[in-house]
PDB file of N, CA, C and O in Angstrom:
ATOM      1  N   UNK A   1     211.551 -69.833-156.173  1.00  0.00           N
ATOM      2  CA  UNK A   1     210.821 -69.406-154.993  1.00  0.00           C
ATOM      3  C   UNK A   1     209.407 -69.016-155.428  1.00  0.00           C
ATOM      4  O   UNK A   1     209.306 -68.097-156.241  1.00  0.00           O
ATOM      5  N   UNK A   2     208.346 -69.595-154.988  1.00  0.00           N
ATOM      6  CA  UNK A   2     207.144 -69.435-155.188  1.00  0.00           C
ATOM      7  C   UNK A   2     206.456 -68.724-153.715  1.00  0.00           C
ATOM      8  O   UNK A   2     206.528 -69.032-152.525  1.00  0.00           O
ATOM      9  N   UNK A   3     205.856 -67.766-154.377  1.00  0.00           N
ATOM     10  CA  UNK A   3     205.231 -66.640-153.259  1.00  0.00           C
ATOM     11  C   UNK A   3     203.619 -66.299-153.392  1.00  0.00           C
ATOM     12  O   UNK A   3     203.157 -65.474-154.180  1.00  0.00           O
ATOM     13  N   UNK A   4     202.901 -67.054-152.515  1.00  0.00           N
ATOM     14  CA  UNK A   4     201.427 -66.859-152.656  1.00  0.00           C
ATOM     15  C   UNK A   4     200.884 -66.210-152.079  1.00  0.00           C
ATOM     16  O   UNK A   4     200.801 -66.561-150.902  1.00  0.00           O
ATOM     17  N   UNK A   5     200.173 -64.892-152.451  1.00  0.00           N
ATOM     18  CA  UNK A   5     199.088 -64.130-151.927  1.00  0.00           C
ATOM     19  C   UNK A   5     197.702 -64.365-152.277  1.00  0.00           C
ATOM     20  O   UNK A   5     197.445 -64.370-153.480  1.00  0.00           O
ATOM     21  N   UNK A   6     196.869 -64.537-151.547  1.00  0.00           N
ATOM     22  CA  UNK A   6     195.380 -64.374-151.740  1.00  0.00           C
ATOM     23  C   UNK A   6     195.205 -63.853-152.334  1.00  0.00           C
ATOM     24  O   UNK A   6     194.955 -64.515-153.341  1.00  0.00           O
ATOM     25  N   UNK A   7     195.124 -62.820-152.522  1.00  0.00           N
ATOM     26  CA  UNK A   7     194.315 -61.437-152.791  1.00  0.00           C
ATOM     27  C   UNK A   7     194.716 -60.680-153.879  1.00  0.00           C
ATOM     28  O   UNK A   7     194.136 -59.730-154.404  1.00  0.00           O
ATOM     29  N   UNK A   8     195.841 -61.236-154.180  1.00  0.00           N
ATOM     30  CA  UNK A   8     196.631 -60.806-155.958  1.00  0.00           C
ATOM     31  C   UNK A   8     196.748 -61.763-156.704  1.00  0.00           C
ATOM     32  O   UNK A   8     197.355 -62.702-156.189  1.00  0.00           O
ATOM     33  N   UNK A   9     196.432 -61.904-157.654  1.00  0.00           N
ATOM     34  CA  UNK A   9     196.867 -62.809-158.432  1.00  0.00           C
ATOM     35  C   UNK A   9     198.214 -62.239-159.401  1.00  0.00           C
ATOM     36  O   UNK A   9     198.250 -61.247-160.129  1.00  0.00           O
ATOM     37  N   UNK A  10     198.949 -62.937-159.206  1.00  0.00           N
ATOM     38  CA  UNK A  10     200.543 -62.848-159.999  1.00  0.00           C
ATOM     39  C   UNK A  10     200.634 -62.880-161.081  1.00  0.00           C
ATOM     40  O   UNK A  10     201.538 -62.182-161.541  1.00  0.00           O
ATOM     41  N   UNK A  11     199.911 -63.558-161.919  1.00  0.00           N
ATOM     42  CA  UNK A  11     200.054 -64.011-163.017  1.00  0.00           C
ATOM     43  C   UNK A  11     199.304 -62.874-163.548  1.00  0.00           C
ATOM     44  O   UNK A  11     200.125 -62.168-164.133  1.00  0.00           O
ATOM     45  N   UNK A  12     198.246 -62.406-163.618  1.00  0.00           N
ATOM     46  CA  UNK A  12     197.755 -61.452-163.915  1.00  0.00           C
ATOM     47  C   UNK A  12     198.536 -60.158-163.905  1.00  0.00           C
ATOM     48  O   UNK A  12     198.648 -59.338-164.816  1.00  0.00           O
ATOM     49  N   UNK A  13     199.056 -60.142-162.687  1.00  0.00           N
ATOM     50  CA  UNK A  13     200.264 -58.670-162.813  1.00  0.00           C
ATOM     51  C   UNK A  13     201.333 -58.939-164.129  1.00  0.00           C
ATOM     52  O   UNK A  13     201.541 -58.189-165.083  1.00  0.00           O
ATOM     53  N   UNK A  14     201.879 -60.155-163.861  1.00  0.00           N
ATOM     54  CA  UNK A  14     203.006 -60.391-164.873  1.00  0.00           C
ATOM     55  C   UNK A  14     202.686 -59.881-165.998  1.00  0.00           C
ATOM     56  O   UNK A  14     203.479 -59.156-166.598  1.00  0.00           O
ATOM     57  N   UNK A  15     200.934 -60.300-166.686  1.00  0.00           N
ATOM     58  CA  UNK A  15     200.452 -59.986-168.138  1.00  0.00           C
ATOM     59  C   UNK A  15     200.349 -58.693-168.527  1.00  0.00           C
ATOM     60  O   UNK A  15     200.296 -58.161-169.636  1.00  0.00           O
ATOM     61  N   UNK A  16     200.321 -58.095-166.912  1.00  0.00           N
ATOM     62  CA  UNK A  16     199.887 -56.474-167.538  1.00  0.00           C
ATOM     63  C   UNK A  16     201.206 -55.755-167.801  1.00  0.00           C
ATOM     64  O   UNK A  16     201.420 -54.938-168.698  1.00  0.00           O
ATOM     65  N   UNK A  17     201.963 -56.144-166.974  1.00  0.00           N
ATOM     66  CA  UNK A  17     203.574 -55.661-166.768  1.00  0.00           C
ATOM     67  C   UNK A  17     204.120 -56.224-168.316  1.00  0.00           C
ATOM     68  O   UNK A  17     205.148 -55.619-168.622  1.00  0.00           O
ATOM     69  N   UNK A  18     203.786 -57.016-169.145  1.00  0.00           N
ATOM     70  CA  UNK A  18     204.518 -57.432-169.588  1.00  0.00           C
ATOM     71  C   UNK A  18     203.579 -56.713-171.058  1.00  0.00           C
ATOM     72  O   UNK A  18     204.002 -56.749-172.213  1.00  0.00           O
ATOM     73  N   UNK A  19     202.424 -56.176-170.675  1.00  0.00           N
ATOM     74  CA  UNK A  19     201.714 -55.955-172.149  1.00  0.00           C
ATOM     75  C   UNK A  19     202.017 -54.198-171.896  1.00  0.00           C
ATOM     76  O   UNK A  19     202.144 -53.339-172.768  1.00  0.00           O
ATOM     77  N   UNK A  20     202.077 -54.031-170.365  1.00  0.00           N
ATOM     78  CA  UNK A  20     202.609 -52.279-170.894  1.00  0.00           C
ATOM     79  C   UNK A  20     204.118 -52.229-171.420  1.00  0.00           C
ATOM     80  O   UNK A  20     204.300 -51.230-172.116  1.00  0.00           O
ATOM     81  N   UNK A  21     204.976 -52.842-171.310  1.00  0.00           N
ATOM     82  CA  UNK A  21     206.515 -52.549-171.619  1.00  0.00           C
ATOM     83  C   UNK A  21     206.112 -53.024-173.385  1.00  0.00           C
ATOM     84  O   UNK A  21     207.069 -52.836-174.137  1.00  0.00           O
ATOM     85  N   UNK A  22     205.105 -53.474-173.927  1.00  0.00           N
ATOM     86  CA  UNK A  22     205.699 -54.247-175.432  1.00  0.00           C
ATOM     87  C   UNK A  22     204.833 -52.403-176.071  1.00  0.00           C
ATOM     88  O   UNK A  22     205.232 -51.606-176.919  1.00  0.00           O
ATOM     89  N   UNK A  23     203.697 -52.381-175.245  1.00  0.00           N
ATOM     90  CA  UNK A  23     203.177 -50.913-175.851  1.00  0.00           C
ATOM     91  C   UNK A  23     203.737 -49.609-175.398  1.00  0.00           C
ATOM     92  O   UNK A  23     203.259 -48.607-175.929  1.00  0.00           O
ATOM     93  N   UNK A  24     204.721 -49.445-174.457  1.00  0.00           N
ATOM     94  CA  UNK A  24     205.569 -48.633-174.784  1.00  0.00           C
ATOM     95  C   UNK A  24     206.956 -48.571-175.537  1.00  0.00           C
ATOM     96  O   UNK A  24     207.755 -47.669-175.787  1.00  0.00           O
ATOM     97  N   UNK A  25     206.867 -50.372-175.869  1.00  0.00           N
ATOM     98  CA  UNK A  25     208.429 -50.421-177.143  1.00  0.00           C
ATOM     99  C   UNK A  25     207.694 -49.626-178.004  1.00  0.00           C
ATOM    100  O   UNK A  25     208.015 -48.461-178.236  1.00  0.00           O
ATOM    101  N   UNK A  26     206.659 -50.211-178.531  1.00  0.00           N
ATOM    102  CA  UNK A  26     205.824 -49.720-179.914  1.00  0.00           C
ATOM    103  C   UNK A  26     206.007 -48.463-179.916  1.00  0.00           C
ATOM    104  O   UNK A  26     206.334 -47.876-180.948  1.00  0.00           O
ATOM    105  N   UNK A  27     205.802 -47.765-178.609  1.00  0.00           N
ATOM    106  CA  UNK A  27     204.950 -46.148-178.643  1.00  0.00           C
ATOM    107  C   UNK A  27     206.575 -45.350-179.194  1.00  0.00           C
ATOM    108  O   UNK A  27     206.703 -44.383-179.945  1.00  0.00           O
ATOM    109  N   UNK A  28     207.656 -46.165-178.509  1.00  0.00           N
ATOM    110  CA  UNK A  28     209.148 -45.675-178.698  1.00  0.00           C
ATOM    111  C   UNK A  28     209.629 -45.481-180.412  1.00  0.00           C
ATOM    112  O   UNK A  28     209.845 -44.420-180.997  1.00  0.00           O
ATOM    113  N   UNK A  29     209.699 -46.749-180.905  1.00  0.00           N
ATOM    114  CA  UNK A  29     209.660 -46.894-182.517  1.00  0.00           C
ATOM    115  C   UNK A  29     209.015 -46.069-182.919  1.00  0.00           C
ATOM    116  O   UNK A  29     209.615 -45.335-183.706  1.00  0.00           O
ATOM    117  N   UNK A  30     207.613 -45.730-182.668  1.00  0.00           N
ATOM    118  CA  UNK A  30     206.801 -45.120-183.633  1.00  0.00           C
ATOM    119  C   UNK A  30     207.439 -43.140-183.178  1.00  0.00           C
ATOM    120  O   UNK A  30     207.718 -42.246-183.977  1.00  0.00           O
ATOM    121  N   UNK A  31     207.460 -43.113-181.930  1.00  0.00           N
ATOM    122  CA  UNK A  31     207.957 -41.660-182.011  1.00  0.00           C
ATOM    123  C   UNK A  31     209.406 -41.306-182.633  1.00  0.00           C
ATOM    124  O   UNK A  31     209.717 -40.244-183.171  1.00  0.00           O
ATOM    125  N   UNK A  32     210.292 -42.546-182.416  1.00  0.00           N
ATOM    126  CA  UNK A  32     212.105 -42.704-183.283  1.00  0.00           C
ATOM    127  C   UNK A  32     211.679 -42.128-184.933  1.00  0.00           C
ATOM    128  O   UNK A  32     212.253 -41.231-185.551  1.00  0.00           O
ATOM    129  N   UNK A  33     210.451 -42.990-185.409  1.00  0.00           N
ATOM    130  CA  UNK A  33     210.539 -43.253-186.856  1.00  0.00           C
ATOM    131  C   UNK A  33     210.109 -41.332-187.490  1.00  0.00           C
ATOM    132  O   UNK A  33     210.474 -40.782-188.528  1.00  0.00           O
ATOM    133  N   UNK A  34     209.057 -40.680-186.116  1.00  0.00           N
ATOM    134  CA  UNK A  34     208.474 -39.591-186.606  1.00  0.00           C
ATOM    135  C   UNK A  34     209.577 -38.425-186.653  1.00  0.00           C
ATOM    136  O   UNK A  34     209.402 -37.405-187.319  1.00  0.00           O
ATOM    137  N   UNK A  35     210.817 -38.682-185.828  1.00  0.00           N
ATOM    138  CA  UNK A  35     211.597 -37.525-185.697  1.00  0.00           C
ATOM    139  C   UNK A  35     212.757 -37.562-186.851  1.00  0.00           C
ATOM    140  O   UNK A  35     213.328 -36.656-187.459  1.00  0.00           O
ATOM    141  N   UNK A  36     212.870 -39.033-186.901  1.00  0.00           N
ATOM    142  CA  UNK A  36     213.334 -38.703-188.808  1.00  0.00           C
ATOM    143  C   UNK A  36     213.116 -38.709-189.854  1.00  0.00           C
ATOM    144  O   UNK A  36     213.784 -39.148-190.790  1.00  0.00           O
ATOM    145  N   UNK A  37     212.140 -38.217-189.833  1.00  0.00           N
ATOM    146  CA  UNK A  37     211.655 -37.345-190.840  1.00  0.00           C
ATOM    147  C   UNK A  37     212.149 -36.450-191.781  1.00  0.00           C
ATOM    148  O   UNK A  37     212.142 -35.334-191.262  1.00  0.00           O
ATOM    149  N   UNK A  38     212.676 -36.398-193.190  1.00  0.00           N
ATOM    150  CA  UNK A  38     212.861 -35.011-193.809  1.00  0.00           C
ATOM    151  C   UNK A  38     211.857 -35.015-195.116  1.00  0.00           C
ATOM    152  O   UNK A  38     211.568 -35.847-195.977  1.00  0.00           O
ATOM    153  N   UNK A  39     211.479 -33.677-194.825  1.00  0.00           N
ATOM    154  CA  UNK A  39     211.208 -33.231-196.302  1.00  0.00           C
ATOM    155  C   UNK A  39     211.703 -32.387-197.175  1.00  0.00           C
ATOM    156  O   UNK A  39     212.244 -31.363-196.758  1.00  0.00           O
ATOM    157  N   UNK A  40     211.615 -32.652-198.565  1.00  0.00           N
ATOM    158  CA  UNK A  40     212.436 -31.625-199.479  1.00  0.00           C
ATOM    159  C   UNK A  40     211.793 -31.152-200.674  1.00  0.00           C
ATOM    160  O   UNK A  40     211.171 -32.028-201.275  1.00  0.00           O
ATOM    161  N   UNK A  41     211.771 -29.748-201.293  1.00  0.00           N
ATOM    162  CA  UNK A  41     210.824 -28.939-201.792  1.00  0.00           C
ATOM    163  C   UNK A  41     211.982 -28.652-202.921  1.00  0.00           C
ATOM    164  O   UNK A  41     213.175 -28.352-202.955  1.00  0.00           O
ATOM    165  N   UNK A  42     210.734 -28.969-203.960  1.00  0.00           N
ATOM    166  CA  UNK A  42     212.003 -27.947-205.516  1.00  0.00           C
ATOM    167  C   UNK A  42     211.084 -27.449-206.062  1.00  0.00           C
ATOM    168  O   UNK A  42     209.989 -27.865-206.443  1.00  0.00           O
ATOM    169  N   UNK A  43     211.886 -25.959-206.098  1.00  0.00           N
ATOM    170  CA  UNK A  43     210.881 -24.943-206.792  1.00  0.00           C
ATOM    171  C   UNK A  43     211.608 -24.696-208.523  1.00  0.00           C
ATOM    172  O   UNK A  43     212.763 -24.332-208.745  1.00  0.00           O
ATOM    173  N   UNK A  44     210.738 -24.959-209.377  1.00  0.00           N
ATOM    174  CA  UNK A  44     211.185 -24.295-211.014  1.00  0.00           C
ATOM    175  C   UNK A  44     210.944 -23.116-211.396  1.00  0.00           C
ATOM    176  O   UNK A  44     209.828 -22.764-211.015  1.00  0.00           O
ATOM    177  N   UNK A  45     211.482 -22.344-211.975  1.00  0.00           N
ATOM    178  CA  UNK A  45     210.872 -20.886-212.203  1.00  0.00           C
ATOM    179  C   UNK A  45     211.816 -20.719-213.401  1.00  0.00           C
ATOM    180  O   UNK A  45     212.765 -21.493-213.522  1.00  0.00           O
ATOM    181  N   UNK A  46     211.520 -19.412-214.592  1.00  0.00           N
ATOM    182  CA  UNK A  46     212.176 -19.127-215.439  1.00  0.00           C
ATOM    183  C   UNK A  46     212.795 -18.044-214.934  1.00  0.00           C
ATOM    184  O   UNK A  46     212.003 -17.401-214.246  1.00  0.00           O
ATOM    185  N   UNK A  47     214.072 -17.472-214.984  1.00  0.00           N
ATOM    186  CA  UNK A  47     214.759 -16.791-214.958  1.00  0.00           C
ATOM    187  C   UNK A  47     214.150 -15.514-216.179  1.00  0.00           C
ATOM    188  O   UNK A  47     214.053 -15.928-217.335  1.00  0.00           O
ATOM    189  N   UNK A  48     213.815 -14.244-215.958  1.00  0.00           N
ATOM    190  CA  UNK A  48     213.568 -13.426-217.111  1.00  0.00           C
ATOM    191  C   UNK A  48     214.949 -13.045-217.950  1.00  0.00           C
ATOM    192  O   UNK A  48     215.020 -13.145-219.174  1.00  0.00           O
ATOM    193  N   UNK A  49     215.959 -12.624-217.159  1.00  0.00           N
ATOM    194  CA  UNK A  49     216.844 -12.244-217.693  1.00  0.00           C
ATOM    195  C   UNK A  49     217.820 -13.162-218.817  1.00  0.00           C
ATOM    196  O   UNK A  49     218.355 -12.571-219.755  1.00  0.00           O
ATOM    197  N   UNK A  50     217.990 -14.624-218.632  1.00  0.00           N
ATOM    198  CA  UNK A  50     218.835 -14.674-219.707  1.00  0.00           C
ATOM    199  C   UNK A  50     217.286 -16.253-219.994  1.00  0.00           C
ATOM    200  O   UNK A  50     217.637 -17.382-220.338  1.00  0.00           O
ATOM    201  N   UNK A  51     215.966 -15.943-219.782  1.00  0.00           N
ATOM    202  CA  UNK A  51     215.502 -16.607-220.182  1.00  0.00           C
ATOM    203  C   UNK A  51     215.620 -18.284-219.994  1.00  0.00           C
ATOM    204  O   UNK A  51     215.322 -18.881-221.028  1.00  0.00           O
ATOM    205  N   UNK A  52     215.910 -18.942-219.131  1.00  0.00           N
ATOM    206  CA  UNK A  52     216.673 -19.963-218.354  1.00  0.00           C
ATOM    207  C   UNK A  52     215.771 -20.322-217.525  1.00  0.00           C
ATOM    208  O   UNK A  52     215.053 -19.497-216.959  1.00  0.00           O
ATOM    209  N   UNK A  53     215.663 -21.875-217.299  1.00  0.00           N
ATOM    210  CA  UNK A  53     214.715 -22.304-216.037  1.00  0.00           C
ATOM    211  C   UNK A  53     216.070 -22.578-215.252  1.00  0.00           C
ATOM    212  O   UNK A  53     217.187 -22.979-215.579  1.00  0.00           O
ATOM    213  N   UNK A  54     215.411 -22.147-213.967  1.00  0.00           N
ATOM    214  CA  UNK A  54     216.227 -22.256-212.580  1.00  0.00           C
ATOM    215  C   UNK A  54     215.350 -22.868-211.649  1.00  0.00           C
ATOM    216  O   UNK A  54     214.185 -22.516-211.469  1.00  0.00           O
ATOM    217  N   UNK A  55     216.076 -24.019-210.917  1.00  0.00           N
ATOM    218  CA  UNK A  55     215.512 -24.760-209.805  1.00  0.00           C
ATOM    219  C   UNK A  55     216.223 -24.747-208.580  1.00  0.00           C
ATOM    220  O   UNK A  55     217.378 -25.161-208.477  1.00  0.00           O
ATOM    221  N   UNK A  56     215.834 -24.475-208.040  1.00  0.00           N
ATOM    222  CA  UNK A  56     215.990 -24.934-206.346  1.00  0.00           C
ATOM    223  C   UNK A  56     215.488 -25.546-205.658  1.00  0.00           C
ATOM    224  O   UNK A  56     214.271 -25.451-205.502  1.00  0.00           O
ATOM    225  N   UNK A  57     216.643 -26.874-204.620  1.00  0.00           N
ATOM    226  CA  UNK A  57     216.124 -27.305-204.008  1.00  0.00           C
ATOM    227  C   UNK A  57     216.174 -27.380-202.799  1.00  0.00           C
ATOM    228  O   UNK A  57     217.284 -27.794-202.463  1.00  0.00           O
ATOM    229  N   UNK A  58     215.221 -27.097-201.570  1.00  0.00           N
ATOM    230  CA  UNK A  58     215.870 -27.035-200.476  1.00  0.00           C
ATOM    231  C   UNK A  58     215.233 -28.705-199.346  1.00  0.00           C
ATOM    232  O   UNK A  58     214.280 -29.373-199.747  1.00  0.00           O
ATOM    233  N   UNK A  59     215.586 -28.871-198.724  1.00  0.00           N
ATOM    234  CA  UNK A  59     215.952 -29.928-197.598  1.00  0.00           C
ATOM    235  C   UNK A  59     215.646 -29.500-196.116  1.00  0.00           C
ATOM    236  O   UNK A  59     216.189 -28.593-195.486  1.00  0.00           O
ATOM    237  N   UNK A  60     214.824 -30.211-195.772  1.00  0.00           N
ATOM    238  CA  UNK A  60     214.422 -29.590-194.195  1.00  0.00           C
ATOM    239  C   UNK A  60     214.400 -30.773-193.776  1.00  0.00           C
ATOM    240  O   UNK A  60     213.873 -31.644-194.468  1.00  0.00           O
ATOM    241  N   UNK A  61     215.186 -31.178-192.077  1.00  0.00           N
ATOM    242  CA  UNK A  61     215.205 -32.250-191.448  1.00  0.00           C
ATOM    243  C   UNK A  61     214.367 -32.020-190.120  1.00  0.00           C
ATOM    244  O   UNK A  61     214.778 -30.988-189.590  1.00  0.00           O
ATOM    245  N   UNK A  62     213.354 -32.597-189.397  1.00  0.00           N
ATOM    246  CA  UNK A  62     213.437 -32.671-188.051  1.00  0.00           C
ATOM    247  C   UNK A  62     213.459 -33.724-187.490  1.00  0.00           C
ATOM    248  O   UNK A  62     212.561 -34.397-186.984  1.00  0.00           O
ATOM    249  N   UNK A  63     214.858 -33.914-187.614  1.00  0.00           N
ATOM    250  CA  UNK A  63     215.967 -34.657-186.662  1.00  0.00           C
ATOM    251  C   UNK A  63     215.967 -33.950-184.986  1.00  0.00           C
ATOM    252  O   UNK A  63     216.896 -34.478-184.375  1.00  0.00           O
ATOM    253  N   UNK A  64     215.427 -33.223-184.342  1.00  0.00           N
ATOM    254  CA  UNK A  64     216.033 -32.838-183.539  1.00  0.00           C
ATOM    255  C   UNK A  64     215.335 -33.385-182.090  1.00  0.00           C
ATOM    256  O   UNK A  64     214.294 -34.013-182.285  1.00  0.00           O
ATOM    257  N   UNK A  65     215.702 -33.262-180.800  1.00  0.00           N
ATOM    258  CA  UNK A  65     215.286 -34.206-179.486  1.00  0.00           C
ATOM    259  C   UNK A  65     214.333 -33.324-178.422  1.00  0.00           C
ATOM    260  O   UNK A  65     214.069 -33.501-177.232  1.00  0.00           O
ATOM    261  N   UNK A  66     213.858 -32.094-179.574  1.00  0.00           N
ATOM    262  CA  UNK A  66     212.966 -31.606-178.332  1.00  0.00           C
ATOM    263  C   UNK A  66     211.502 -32.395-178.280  1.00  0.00           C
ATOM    264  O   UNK A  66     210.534 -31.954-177.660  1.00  0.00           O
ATOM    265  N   UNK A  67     211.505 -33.282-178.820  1.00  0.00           N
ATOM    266  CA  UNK A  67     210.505 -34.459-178.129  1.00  0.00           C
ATOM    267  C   UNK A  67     210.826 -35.414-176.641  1.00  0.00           C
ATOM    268  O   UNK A  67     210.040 -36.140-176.033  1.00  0.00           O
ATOM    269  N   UNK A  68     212.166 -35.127-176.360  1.00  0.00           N
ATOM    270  CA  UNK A  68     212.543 -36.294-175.363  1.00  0.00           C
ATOM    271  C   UNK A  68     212.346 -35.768-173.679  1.00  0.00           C
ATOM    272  O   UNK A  68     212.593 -36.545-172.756  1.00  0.00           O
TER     273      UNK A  68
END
């Protein structure tokens, strides 16, 4: 079914319709990729008491959906 209006051109809508949905896939991926994210921190230090290096490491995720 072919539907002609004057005063719009169709084809032109189609391009825009079709170039905002590919830049909001993009915009989707790119915010997916930022929320999994982790970083992880190790700290070395000597222990005074029995003279000993001690490390710790800790792990921080923000995994979480208060972006949505």
């Amino acid at each position: 079914m072919n539907v002609e209006v004057e005063w719009v051109n169709l084809d032109m809508i189609g391009y825009i319709l079709m170039g905002a949905g590919a830049v909001i896939f993009i915009v989707g991926i790119v915010l997916l990729a930022r929320r999994r994210r982790s970083e992880s921190v190790t700290h070395t230090a000597v222990d005074p008491t029995v003279n000993e290096r001690v490390t710790r490491q800790s792990t921080s995720s923000t995994d979480d959906a208060a972006g949505l």
